[in-house]
C-alpha positions, 0 to 999 in steps of 0.5 A: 658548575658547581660554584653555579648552583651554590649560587643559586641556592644561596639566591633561593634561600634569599627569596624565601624570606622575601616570599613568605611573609607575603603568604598571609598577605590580606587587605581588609576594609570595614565601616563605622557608623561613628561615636554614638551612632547605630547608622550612617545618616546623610550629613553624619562623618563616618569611617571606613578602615583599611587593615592592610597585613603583612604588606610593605606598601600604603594604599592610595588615598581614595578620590571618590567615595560613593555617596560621601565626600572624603574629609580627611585619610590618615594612618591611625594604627600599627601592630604586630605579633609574633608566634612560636610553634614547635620551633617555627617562628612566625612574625605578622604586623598589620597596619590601619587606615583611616578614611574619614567622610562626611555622608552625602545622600541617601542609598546603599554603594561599595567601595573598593577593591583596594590594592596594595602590593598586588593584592586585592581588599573586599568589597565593601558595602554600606548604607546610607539613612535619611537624616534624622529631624533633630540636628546632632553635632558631628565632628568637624563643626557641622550639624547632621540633618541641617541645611547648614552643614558649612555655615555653622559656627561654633567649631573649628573649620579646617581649610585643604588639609587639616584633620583632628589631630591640630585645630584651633579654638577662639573664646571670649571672657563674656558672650554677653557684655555691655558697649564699650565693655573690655572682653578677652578674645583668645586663640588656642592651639591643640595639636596631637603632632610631636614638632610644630613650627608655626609659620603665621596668619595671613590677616588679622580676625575680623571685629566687626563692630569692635575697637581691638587693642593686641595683648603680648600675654601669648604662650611661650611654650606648650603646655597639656590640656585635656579637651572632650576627653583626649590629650592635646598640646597646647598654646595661646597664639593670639590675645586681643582686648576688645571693646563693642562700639555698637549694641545688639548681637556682633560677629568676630570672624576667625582668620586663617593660620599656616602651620607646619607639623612633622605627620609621623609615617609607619611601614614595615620593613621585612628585615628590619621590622616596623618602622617611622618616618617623619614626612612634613605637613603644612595645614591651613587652618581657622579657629571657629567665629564666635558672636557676642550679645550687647546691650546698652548703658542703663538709662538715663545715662548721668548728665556729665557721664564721661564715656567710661566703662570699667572701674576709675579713679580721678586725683588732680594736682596743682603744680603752680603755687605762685599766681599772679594776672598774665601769668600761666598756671598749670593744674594737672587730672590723673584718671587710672584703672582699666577699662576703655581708658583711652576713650574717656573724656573729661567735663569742660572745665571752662563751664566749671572754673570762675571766669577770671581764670581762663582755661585752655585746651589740655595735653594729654598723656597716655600710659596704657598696657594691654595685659591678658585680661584687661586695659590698665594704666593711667591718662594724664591731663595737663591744664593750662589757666590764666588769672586775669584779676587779682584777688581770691578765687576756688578751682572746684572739684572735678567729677569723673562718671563712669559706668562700672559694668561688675556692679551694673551701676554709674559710680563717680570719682572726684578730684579734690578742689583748691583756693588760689590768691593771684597777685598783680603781675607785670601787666594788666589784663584790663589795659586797652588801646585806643586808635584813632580813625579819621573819614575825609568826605571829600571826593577826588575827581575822576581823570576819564580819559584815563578808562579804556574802551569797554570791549563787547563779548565775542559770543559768536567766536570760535575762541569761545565756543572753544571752552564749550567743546574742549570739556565735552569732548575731555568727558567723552574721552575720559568715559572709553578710558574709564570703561577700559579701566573697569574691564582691566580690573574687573577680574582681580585675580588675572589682574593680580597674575598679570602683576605678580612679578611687579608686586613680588619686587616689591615685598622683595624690597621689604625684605631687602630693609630687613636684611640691611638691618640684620633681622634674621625672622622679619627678612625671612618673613618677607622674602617667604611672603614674596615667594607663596604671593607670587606663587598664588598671584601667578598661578591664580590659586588661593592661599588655602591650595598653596602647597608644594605638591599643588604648585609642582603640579600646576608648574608643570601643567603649564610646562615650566622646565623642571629646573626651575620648579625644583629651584623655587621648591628648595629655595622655599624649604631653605628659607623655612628652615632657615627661619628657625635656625637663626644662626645658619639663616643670619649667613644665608639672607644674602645668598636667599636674597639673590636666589630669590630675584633668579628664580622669579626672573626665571619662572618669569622667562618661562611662563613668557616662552610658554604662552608664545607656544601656545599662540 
């Protein structure tokens, strides 16, 4: 009996430190109109805090918000205290979380309770105004009091999960430019996240309007900007030079990009204090668009304009020094500088040089590099030319127009002119041969017995009748089989749940190459390009719904055994982690490779037996 009740006892004083930090347990909700604003407006982003005390548990992330949408939800703050008093310490630590919304419509609503832990928050309430006449810019990229809250341009969109914690931001070196100008467009990385690992963009932006070269002149390591008054990291993921082919205002449209952070997690222990975990967080997101005002070259453009915009210069070389009739001469044109040097064009010599030397058409060598804020290098234009007389003959000098957009005006270049002496060569040039044609006017008789009998046409025949109804009834035949096509394809998204295994094996082929030649990212890339594409073909979701809770979902609504769920779940968080561990990825590929082809033939299996039960 007595060992019983010690027992007990030791389980009491156990309980007791269990117990009574929950004594001041207490959930707390409040609002916040947002920066710089006394009331919420409809279109404006506000804030409700949940402060949860002395609790071991996190609240549920709220479906529905009265009156507002949920944009985002995040835990924002922690702290904890700790107090003396006639020898009886005391520890309390709270936790805050914030519900980011957008305002939807006009009234007064509550929200809550929210329980955590079995314990009950208050209720909240709160108003909502009309908007206000001006339109004030909120955070996210929209405009309160606007009809146009989605369709504004100039912030950065986020798509699924993304929040103000990582964004991306495009810029361009000038917003008002002249055609065929070289501008710089330049993506931004911010990100508040301690590990990012980026994973890529679906495609490439969209310039509309615009010839694009890619610049290599990206960042290799994050450094540290301040940006509206809050440090970020950041990178430069993407640079392109870009030339406008068209005048008056043009749209560049940011892609899509896929990043993986570490979203660091605070919750407090009762034994061990407050504590953090790292739990991965795939976002999906846009940098904003931007639009780009050009005007045209200044008229009237130069007769011999070359079609050159930046800054030029022309040199020329004669590389043949002996000229004789019949025999080729070679003449070079070097034109260097930056700018659009690929487009540019030179005079046609042959209106220029004598007519006793014939020009022909040139080979032309291209040097360029596309550096971080221009379009440099040189394009080399051999000539050659054919002395057809002998005697003295001038080469002119070779203009170069072209139109200099820092000072506003046409500029030329000019390459230097030379004297030639041809000599007589091995033939000439002027040697004619004569033949001869003779005419016999004499008429040879004609054998008629050797013509066969004309036949009269079959028109009222079967036979040709036939090349009549044989095409009609091809047209009507290929009109059913057309229909049929058109409604198979008319729907693109089952069309591609229908072939997602087939277009899986292809991309698995690509990966397949890569892992032959040993290319570690490039057979990663692919094989997780096979992976989500069959996953958001089959499943029929889009890229911006692509995450593993999602598909676990979705799989399971459509009763694929769980087997395979979590196969297709683990293959994609190896190869992700063997993608950045090139090391351990290089052993891996063939093991990947194989599980890969398993998974898809099982996941195929199964959505096969599924839709026989439901027939």
């Amino acid at each position: 009996m007595e060992k019983v009740s010690d027992r007990l006892k030791l389980l009491a004083f156990l309980l007791m430190f269990v117990i009574i930090p929950s004594f001041g347990a207490s959930i707390r909700l409040s609002e916040s109109p947002g920066r710089g604003k006394r009331i919420i407006e409809v279109g404006d982003i506000f804030y409700i805090y949940i402060e949860v005390s002395d609790l071991d548990g996190r609240p549920e992330v709220p479906s529905n918000v009265p009156g507002a949408k949920v944009m985002y939800f995040d835990h924002t703050g922690q702290s904890s205290r700790m107090s003396n008093i006639n020898g009886k310490v005391t520890q309390s630590s709270s936790n805050t979380y914030t519900v980011t919304l957008r305002a939807l419509k006009e009234g007064t609503f509550s929200f809550g309770p929210v329980t955590v832990g079995g314990v009950k928050s208050n209720v909240l309430r709160y108003s909502i105004g009309k908007a206000s006449p001006q339109q004030q810019m909120v955070p996210g990229g929209n405009r309160a009091g606007s009809q146009q809250n989605d369709a504004d341009d100039s912030k950065p969109k986020f798509i699924g999960k993304g929040d103000g914690n990582l964004f991306m931001r495009a810029s361009v070196s000038e917003t008002n430019v002249f055609e065929q100008q070289a501008i710089v467009y330049t993506v931004k990385l911010y990100t508040t996240y301690d590990a990012i690992k980026f994973i890529g963009a679906t495609a490439a932006p969209k310039f509309e309007g615009f010839v694009t070269e890619e610049s290599k002149a990206i960042s290799n390591s994050l450094t540290f900007e301040t940006y509206n008054g809050k440090s970020y990291a950041t990178a430069v993921i993407a640079r392109y030079i870009i030339f406008p082919q068209m005048t008056g205002q043009l749209k560049i449209i940011g892609n899509t990009y896929t990043v993986s952070v570490d979203q660091r997690e605070y919750y407090h222990d009762p034994f061990f204090g407050n504590m953090a975990v790292s739990k991965p967080l795939q976002l999906n997101v846009s940098p904003n668009d931007l639009a780009i005002n050009v005007k045209p070259l200044p008229s009237p453009k130069p007769a011999d304009f070359s079609g050159g915009v930046g800054k030029f210069n022309i040199s020329s070389q004669l590389k043949s020094k002996d000229f004789k009739t019949n025999q080729a001469g070679l003449i070079e044109y070097i034109v260097t500088g930056e700018g659009n040097l690929k487009y540019i064009q030179l005079p046609d010599l042959s209106t220029l040089y004598p007519p006793q030397l014939e020009i022909y058409t040139p080979t032309t060598d291209v040097k360029a590099n596309v550096g971080a804020s221009n379009v440099s290098g040189s394009v080399t234009y051999d000539y050659s030319f054919m002395p057809l007389e002998e005697g003295s003959f001038h080469i002119p000098e070779v203009r170069l127009v072209y139109f200099n957009p820092q000072t506003g005006k046409y500029e030329t270049s000019v390459a230097r002119a030379y004297d030639i002496t041809v000599g007589r060569g091995s033939g000439s040039a002027k040697s004619q041969t004569k033949s001869i044609n003779k005419f016999d006017s004499e008429l040879k008789k004609v054998n008629f017995s050797s013509l066969k009998k004309v036949r009269t046409p079959y028109i009222s025949g079967f036979g040709y009748w036939l090349w009549f109804i044989v095409p009609f009834v091809l047209l009507i035949v290929s009109f059913f089989v057309y229909r049929n096509y058109v409604k198979s394809h008319a729907d693109l998204v089952a069309l591609n749940s229908r072939r997602a295994n087939k277009l899986a094996r292809k991309r698995l082929k690509k990966a397949y190459v890569n892992m032959r030649k040993g290319d570690v990212d490039r057979f990663y890339d692919e094989l997780l390009i096979a992976l989500w594409g069959y996953l958001g073909d089959k499943l029929k979701m889009p890229t911006s719904e692509l995450m593993r809770d999602n598909i676990r979902s979705v799989l399971e609504s459509k009763a694929i055994p769980a087997e395979d769920i979590d196969g297709v779940i683990e293959l994609l968080d190896r190869c992700e982690y063997a993608k950045y561990s090139p090391d351990s990825g290089k052993e891996g590929m063939n093991n990947a490779y194989e599980s890969a082809i398993s998974i898809i033939n099982a996941l195929e299996r199964s959505f096969k037996k599924a839709k026989e039960n439901e027939k």
